[in-house]
N, C-alpha and C positions, 0 to 999 in steps of 0.2 A: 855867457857865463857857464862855468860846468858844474853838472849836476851828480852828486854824488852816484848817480845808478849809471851816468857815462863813462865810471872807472871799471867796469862790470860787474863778475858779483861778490859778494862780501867775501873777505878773507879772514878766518874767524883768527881772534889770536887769544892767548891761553894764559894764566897764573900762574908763574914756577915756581914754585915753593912761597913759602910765608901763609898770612891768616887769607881768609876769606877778607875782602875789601867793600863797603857799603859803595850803592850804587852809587853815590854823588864821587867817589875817588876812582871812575873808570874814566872819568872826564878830565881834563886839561884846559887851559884858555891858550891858543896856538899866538906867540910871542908878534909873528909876522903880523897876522890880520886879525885876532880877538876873536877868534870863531872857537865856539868848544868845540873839543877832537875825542871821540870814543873811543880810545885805547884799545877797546875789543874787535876793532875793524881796522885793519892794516890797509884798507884804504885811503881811510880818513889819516892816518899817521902818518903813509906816505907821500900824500898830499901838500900836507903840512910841515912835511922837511924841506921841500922844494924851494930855494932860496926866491923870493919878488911873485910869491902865487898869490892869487886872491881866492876869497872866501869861494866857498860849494853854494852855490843854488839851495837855496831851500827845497825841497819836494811837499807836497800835499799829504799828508798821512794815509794811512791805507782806508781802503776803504771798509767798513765793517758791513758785514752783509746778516741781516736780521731773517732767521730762519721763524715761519709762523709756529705759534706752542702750538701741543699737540694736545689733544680734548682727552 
């Protein structure tokens, strides 16, 4: 299965004209396989136009790294 980070790296893409859009309208459900698609990631969109693709791998979220406070 392919993993979104095997398309390399993110291709940002941009809002031309119109209002500012809340987070939940950068997403899509991709008609093919029902995977939401990020609109801001020409990966994912490219992906997704591919006529008989299956869904991206999930990946693991990053990881968050806890800096000790300072006294």
């Amino acid at each position: 299965m392919t993993k979104l980070s095997d398309l390399g790296p993110p291709i940002p893409g941009t809002l031309h004209g119109g209002d500012l859009i809340r987070e939940e309208g950068h997403f899509y459900n991709c008609p093919n396989c029902g995977q939401k698609v990020d609109q801001r990631d020409l990966r994912q969109v490219f992906w997704h136009e591919e006529p008989g693709h299956e869904p991206l791998e999930p990946e693991p979220e990053a990881v968050i790294i806890e800096f000790r406070r300072l006294k």
